[in-house]
C-alpha positions in Angstrom: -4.7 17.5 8.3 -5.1 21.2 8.3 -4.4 21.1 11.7 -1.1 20.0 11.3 -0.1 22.3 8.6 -0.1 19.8 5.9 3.4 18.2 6.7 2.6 15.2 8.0 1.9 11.3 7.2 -1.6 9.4 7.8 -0.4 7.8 10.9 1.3 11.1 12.4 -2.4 12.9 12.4 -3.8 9.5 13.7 -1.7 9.4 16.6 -3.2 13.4 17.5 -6.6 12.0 16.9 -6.4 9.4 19.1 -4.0 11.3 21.8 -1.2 9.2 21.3 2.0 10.5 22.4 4.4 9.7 19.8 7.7 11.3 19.4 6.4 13.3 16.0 3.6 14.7 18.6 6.0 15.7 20.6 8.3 17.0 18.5 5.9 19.3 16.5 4.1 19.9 20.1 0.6 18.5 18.2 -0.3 17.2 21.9 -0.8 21.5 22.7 -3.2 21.4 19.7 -7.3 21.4 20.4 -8.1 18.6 18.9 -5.3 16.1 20.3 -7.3 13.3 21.8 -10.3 14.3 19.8 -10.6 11.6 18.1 -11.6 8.6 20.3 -14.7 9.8 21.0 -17.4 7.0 20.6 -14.5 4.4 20.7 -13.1 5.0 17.4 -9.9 4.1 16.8 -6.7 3.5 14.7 -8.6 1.1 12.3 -11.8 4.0 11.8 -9.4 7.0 11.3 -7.7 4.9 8.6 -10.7 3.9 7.2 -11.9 7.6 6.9 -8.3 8.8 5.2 -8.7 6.0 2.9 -12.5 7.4 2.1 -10.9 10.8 1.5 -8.4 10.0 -0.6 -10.2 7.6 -2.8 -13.1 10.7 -2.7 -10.6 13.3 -3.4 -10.9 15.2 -0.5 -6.9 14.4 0.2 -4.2 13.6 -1.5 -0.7 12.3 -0.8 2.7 14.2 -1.9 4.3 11.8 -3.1 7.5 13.6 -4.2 7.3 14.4 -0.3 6.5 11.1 1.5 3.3 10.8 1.1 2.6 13.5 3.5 -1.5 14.3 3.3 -2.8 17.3 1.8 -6.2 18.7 1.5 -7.6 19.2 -1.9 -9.8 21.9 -3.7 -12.4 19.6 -3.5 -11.7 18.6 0.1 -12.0 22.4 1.1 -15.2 22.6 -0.6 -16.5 19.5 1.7 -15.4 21.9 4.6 -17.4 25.0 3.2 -20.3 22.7 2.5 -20.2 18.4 4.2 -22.5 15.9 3.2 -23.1 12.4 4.1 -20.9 9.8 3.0 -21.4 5.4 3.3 -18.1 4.5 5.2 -16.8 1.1 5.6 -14.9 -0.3 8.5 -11.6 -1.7 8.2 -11.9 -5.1 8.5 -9.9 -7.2 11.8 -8.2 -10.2 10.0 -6.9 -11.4 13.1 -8.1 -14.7 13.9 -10.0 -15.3 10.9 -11.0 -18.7 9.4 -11.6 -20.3 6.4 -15.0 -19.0 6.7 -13.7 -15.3 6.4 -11.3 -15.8 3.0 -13.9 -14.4 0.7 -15.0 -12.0 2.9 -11.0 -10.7 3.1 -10.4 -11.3 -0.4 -13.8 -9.2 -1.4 -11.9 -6.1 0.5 -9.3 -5.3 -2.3 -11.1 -6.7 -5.1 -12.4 -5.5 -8.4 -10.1 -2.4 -9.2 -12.3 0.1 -7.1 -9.4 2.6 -6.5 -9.6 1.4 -2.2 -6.0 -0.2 -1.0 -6.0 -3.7 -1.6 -5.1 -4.4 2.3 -3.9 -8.4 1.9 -1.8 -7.3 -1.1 -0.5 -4.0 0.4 0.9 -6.7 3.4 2.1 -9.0 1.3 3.9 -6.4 -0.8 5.3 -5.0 2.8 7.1 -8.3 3.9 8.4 -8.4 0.2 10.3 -5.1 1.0 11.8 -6.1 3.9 13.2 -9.5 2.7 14.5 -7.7 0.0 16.0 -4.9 1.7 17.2 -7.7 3.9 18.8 -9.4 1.7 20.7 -6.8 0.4 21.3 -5.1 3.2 19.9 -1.9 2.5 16.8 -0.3 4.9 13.2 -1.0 3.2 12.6 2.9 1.9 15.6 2.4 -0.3 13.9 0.0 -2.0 10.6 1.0 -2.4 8.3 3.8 -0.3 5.3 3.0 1.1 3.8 5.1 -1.1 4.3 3.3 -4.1 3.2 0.3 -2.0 0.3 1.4 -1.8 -0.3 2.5 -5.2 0.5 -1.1 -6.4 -2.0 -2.3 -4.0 -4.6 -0.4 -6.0 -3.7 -0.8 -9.7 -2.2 -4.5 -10.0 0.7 -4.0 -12.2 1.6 -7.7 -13.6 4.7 -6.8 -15.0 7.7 -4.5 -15.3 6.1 -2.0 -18.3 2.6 -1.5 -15.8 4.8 -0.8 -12.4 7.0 2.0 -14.2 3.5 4.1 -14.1 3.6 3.5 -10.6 3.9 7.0 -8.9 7.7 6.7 -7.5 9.1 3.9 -9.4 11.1 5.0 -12.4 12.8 2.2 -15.2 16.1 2.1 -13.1 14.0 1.2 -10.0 11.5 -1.5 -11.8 14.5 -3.1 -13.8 16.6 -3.0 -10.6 13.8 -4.4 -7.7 10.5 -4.6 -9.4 10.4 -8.3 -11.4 9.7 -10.0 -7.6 7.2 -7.5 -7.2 5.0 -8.0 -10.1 5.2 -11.7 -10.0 3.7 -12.0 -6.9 1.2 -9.4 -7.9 0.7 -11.4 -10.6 0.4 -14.5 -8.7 -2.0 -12.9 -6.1 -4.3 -11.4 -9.0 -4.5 -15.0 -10.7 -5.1 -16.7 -7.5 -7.7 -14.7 -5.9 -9.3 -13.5 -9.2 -8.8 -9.8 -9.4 -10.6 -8.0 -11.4 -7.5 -5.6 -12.8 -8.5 -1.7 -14.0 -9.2 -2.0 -17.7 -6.2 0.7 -17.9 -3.5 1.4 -15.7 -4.3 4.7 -13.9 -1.6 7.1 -14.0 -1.9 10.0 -11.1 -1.9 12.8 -12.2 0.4 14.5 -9.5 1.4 18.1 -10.0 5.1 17.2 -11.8 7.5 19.3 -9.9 10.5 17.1 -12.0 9.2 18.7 -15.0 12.4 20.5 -16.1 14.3 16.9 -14.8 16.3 17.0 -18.0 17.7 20.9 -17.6 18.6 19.7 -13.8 20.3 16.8 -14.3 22.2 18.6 -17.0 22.9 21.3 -14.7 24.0 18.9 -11.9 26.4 17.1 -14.7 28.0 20.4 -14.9 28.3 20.7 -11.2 25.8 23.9 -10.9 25.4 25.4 -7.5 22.2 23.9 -6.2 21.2 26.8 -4.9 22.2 29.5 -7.7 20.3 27.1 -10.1 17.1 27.6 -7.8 17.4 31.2 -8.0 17.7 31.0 -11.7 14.5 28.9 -11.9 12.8 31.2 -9.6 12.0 28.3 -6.8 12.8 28.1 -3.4 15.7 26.2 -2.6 13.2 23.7 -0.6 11.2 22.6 -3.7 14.1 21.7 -5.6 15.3 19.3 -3.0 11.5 18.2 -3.7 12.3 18.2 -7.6 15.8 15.9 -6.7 13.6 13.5 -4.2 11.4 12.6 -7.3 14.1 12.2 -9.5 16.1 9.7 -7.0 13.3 8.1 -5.3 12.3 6.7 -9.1 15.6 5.5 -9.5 17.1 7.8 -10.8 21.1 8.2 -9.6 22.6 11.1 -9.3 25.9 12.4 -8.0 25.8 15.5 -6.1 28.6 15.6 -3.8 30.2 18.3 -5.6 27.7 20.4 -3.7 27.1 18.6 -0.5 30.8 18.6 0.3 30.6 22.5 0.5 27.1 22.4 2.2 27.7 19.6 4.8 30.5 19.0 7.0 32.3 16.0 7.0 32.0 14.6 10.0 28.1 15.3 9.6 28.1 13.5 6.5 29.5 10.0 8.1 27.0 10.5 11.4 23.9 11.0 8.7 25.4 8.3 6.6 25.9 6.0 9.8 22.1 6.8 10.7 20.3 5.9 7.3 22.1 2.8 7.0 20.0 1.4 9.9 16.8 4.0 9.7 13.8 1.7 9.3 11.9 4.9 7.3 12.8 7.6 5.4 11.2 9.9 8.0 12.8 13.3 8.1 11.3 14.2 11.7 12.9 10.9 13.2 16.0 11.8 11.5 16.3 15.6 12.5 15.0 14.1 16.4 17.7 10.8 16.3 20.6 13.1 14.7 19.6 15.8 16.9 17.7 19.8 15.3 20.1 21.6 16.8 22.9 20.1 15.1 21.5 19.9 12.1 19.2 21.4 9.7 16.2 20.1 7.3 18.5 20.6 4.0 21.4 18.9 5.5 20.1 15.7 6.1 17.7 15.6 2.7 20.9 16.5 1.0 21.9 13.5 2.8 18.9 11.4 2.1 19.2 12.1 -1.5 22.9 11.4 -1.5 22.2 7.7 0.3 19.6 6.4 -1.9 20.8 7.6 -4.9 24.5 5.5 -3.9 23.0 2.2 -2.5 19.4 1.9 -4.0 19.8 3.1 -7.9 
């Protein structure tokens, strides 16, 4: 993680682990880095490196940015391990495929009881869900909901629309607009399979960049210059695109085109536009490599992004 600067997703450090040569790795040029390949010593693979960032997240050695993408960090406590490891039990993803009758409780054992690991079956299940919704209303998946939150509901069982609002990444606008499938086949999966639910609904506690939501959105309602309110705040220009991302990505809408149609030219904005419409991620390297990073920069297309979700998804 520390490798790669801290700007990338779980499966983008997997694939320089492993030595896979995905289009990120190239890209960033991670395949140049010393430990590309690393990683598949003693036949480890995709399944052991995800078991070990699942270990380090639920430890609290790393932690996901949420209002990012979910891109990995290392924590104060994570650098400590560095300074000073110790031994720790992990346990092997298990390999559903093929499995029979025999194997339910074993599977059903994996995501049970509240014990802050991802709930793998539900986090599947929940997966599908996204894509028939996003299906259905024509829209790609991350408009609906990231992966991130996924995964967070895949941890703390929310059963109904109150519980999934203090899911990291889904505001009221989001949970009223998408989330009543969502919690009834939660609910319907925990009744089944007899989870036992956290006694209380964990709320992260995620370093709130949206804190001063209410003076933006009020300054955006008076059609601020983005940038001049940054300098104002004394922030760089990129955190309050991270400060916007949380607002939108909650459910939140927003109109910014006061702004954007003086940052971005036209014609870029229909070829971004034209892009995210049939993007299968949010990804903002696979945007910047599709749309080309000579032709446009990082702010253009998150101004973008931000402008897209906030018009089709809230």
């Amino acid at each position: 993680v520390l490798e790669v600067k801290e700007k990338h997703k779980a499966k983008d450090v997997i694939n320089v682990l492993l030595g896979s040569l995905s289009s990120t790795v190239k890209t960033y040029k991670h395949n140049n880095l010393e430990i590309f390949g690393k990683g598949c010593e003693d036949e480890k693979d995709e399944k052991h490196w995800n078991a070990v960032i699942r270990l380090a997240l639920v430890s609290g050695f790393l932690s996901k940015d949420i209002e990012n993408y979910g891109l990995l960090k290392v924590t104060k406590k994570g650098k400590e391990f560095l300074e000073a490891p110790y031994s720790i039990m992990l346990t092997r993803d298990h390999d559903y495929t093929g499995a029979g009758p025999a194997d339910d409780s074993e599977i059903i054992m994996a995501g049970k009881g509240g014990s802050g690991a991802t709930d793998e079956i539900l986090f599947s299940l929940l997966k599908d869900l996204v894509k028939q919704t996003a299906k259905a209303k024509k829209l790609p998946p991350y408009v609906i909901f990231q992966e991130v939150s996924l995964e967070e509901m895949a941890i703390q069982y929310p059963i109904n629309l109150e519980e999934i609002t203090k899911i990291t990444g889904v505001g009221n606008g989001k949970a009223s607009k998408y989330g009543k499938p969502f919690v009834e086949l939660i609910k319907k999966y925990v009744d089944e399979n007899e989870i036992e639910r956290p006694s209380d609904m964990i709320v992260k506690s995620v370093v709130n960049k949206s804190g001063n939501k209410v003076s933006l959105i009020q300054a955006i309602d008076r059609k601020t210059n983005l940038e001049d309110y940054a300098k104002s705040k004394n922030i760089p220009f990129k955190d309050l695109l991270s400060e916007l991302e949380a607002i939108v990505n909650s459910g939140t809408k927003i109109n910014i085109n006061y702004y954007i149609d003086k940052a971005v030219d036209e014609e870029k904005q229909t070829e971004v536009y034209d892009y995210m419409k049939i993007a299968q991620t949010d990804s903002l390297t696979d945007a910047l490599k599709e749309l080309g990073e000579d032709d446009y920069s990082e702010e253009e297309v998150r101004l973008m992004r931000l402008k897209f979700i906030s018009e089709f998804g809230n």
